[in-house]
N, C-alpha and C positions, 0 to 999 in steps of 0.2 A: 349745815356745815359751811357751807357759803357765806351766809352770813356773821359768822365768825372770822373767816377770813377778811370779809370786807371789817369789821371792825379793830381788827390786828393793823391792817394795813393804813388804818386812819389813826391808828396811833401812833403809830412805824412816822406817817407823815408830820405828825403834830413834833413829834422829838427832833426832827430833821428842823422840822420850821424854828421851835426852840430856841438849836445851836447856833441860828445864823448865819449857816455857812462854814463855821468854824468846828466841821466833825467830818474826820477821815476813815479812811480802811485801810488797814496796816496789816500784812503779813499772809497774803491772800484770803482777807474776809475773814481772818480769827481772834482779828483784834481791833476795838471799833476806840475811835479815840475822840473826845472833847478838849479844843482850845481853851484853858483857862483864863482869861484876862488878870484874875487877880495874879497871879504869883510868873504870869505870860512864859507860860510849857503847855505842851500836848500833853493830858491826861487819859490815862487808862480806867482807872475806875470810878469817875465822875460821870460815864455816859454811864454807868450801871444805876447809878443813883435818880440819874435824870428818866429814864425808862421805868425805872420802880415807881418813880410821884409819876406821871403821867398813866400808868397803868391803874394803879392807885384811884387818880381822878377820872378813870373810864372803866368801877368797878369791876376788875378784870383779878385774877385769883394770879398768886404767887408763882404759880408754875405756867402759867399762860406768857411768862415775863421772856421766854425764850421763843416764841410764836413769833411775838412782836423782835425780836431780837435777830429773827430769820429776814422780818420784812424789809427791817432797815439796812440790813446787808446787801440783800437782793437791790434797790434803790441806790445805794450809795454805786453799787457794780454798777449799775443802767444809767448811771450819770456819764456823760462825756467828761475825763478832764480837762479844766481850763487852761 
């Protein structure tokens, strides 16, 4: 099981590393947002998209997609803001 864990949370990292910087928590951790550059707004369901291909490329099943979904919450919380 550990070992799951650890690979949830290295994906949780890759999506973070990604956005560049440009991905927040909105609403106490129920809503996870990506900066769009093209149309320049905060997006709602664009990090859902970005989490799906990365999960994708770290053959990881469909419903694992919320695992990862926990890990990037928990990180984005554990960040200081700037």
């Amino acid at each position: 099981m550990a070992n799951f864990e650890k690979l949830y949370k290295k994906v949780a990292l890759q999506v973070i590393e990604r956005c560049h910087g440009g991905i927040r928590i909105k609403k106490h951790g129920r809503i996870i947002q990506v900066y769009d550059p093209k149309r320049h707004m905060w997006s709602d369901g664009l990090v859902g998209l970005v989490i799906k291909e990365e999960c994708k490329l770290a053959n990881l099943r469909d419903w694992e997609i919320a695992n990862v979904r926990r890990y990037i919450i928990e990180e984005l919380l554990s960040k200081p803001d700037d």
